[in-house]
C-alpha positions in Angstrom: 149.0 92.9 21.4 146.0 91.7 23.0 146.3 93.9 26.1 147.1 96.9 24.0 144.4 96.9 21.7 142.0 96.5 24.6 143.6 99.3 26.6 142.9 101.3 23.1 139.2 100.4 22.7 138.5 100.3 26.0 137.8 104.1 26.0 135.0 103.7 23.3 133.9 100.5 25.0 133.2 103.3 27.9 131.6 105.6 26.0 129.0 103.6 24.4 128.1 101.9 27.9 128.0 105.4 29.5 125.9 106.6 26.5 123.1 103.7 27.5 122.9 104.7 30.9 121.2 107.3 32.9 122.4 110.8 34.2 122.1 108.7 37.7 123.9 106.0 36.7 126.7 107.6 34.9 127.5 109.6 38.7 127.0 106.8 40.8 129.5 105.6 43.4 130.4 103.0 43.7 131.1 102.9 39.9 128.6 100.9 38.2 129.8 99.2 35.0 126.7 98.4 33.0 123.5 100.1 33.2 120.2 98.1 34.7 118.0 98.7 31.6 119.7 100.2 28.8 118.5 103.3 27.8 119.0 105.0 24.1 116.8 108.0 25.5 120.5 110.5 25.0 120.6 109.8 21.3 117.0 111.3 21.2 117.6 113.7 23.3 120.7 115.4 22.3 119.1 115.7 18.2 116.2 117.5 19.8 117.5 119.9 23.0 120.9 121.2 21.2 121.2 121.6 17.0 123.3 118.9 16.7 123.0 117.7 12.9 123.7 121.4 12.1 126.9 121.4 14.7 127.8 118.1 12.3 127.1 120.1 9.0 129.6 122.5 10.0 132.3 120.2 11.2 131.5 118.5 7.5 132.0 121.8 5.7 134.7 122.8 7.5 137.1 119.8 7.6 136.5 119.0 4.0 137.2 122.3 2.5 140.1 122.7 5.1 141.6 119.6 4.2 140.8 120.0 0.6 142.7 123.5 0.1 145.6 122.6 2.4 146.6 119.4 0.1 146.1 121.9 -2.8 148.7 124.3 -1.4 150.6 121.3 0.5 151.3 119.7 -2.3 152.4 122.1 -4.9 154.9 123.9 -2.2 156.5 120.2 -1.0 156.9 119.9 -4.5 158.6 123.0 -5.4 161.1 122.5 -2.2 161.6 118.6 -3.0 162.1 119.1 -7.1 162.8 122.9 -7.8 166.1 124.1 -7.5 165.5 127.9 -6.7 167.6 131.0 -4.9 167.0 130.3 -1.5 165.2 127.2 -1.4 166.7 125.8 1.6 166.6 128.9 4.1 162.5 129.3 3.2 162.0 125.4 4.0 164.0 125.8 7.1 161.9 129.2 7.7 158.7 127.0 7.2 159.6 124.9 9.5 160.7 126.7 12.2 156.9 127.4 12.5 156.7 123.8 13.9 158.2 125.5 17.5 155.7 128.1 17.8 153.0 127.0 20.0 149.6 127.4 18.1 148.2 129.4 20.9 150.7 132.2 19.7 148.6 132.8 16.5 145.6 132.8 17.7 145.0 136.4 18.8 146.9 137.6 15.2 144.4 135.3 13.2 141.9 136.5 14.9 142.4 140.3 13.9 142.8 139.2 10.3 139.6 137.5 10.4 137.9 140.1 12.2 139.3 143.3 9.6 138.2 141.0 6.4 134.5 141.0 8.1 135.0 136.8 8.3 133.7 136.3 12.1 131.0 133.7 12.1 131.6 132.8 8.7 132.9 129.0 6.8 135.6 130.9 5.2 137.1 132.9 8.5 137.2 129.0 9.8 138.6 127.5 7.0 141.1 130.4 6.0 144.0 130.3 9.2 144.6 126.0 8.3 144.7 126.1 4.5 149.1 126.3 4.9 149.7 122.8 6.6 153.6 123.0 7.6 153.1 118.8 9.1 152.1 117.8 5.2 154.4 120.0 3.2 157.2 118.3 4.8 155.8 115.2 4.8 154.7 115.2 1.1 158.5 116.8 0.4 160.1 113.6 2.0 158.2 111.6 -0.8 158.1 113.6 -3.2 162.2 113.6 -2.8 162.0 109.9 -3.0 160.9 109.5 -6.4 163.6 109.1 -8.7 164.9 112.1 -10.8 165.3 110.0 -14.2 161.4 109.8 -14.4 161.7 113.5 -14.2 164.4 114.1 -16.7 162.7 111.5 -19.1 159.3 114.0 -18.7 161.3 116.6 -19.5 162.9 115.4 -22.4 159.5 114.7 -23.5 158.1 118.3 -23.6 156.3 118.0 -20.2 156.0 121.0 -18.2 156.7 121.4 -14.4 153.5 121.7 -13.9 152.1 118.7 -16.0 155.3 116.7 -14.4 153.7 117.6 -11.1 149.9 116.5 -12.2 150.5 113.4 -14.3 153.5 111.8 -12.8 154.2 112.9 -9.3 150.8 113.3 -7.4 149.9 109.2 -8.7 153.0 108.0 -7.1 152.9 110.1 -3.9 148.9 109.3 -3.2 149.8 107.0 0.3 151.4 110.3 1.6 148.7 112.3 0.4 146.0 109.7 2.1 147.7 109.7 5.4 147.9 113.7 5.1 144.0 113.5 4.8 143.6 111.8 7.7 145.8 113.1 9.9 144.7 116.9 9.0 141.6 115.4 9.0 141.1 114.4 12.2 142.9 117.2 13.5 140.5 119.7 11.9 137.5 117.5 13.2 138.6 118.0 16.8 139.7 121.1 16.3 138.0 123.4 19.4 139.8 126.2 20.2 139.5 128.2 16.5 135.5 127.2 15.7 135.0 128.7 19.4 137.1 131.9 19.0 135.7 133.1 15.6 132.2 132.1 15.9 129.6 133.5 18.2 126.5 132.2 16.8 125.2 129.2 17.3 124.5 127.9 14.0 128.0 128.4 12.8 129.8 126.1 15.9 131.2 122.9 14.7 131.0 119.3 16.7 133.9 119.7 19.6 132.0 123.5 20.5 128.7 121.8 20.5 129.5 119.3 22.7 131.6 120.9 24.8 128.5 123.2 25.5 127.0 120.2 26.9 129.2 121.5 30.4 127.8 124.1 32.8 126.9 124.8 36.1 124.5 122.1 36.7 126.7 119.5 35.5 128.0 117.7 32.7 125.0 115.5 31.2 127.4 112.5 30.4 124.7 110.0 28.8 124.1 112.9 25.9 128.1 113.7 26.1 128.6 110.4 25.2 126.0 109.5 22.9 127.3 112.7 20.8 131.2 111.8 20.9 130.0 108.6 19.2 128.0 110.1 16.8 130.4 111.9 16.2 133.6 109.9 15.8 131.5 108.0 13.2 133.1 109.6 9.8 136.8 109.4 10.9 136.6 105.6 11.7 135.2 105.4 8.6 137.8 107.4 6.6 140.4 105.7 8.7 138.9 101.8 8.0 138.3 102.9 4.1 141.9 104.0 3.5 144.2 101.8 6.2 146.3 100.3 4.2 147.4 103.8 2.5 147.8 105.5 6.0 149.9 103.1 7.2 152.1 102.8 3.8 152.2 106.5 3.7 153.9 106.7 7.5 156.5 104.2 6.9 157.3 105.2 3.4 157.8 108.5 4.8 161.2 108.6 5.6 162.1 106.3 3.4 164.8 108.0 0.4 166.0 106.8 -3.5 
């Protein structure tokens, strides 16, 4: 346990060394492991030469809306294939899921025309629109929402609730761990997301974190102290969300398959 949890941290151990040292020291060979004097001159530097709080204003806007609208529609649709019996229910999840073998590359050039007619290039809502249908957390949510027993159900039903206030009241409380661990994992992948934010923007005050840094790159170089300095900076709210709801994530992921 010891050896893998250092062989996990060890890559942010890296990073915050590497952030402390200077453009010199990060491309010296022989390696050098620590730097002589550290230096926090990157952190300064990278607020100043590239807009980096507004690159972190955008990766805020996007994931939370992103996240936000996919539980909304995640939710409701592993619902309707876990408790509603309906013509064809079956053949549409296995449709749905099918979507899992499609490589995401393939849809990029077909979201990107979609965006482009509806006049949503370099705008929140052309990045947020393609990942508001999560396929990963509508079958996740389905296996718990197929878990929870049907007499609560039939007992709501017998007392005059709705579907839809079945749904509200009852289901969503008892299926929050799988709705946490959706967060984060949809989270984090919206965060890091790089590909999408660099296709449909071209300005520079719409790019999100991952474009911002990456931008860091050219033909002079990568300047690894400011690299660094901004990967930490910027894996600072998913360690949070991850410390803040733990126990949840990791109830949610071994609950998940879990039936009756």
């Amino acid at each position: 346990m010891v050896l893998a949890s250092f062989a996990s941290v060890m890559p942010f151990i890296w990073m915050l060394i590497t952030s402390l040292k200077t453009q010199a020291e990060s491309i010296q060979i022989p390696l050098q492991m620590l730097p002589a004097h550290p230096d926090f001159s990157a952190y300064s530097r990278i607020l100043h030469e590239i807009p980096f709080m507004q690159f972190y204003l955008n990766s805020i806007l996007s994931t939370f809306f992103t996240v936000t609208l996919q539980m909304v529609v995640a939710t409701m649709a592993a619902y309707s294939f876990a408790r509603l019996h309906f013509r064809g229910r079956n053949v549409v999840f296995i449709l749905c899921i099918s979507i899992l073998m499609v490589p995401g590359q393939a849809f990029l050039i077909p979201q990107f025309l979609v965006v482009e007619k509806l006049g949503l290039i370099n705008t929140l809502t052309g990045m947020i629109l393609p990942g508001i249908f999560s396929i990963y957390a509508t079958f996740l949510l389905r296996q718990f929402f197929m878990a929870v027993p049907k007499e609560m159900e039939e007992a709501a039903l017998m007392d005059g609730y709705s579907h839809f206030a079945i749904f509200w009241r009852i289901m969503l409380p008892l299926v929050r761990p799988g709705i946490i661990a959706c967060v984060i994992i949809n989270g984090l992948w919206s965060w890091n997301n790089l590909m999408w934010p660099l296709i449909v923007n071209t300005s520079n005050d719409k790019l999100t974190l991952p474009v911002g840094l990456a931008s860091l790159s050219s033909r002079a170089g990568v300047e690894y102290p400011m690299l660094m300095a901004g990967a930490l900076m910027a894996i600072i709210p998913m360690l949070m969300l991850f410390i803040l709801f733990q126990r949840y994530f990791i109830q949610g992921i071994a609950s998940s398959g879990v039936k009756g």
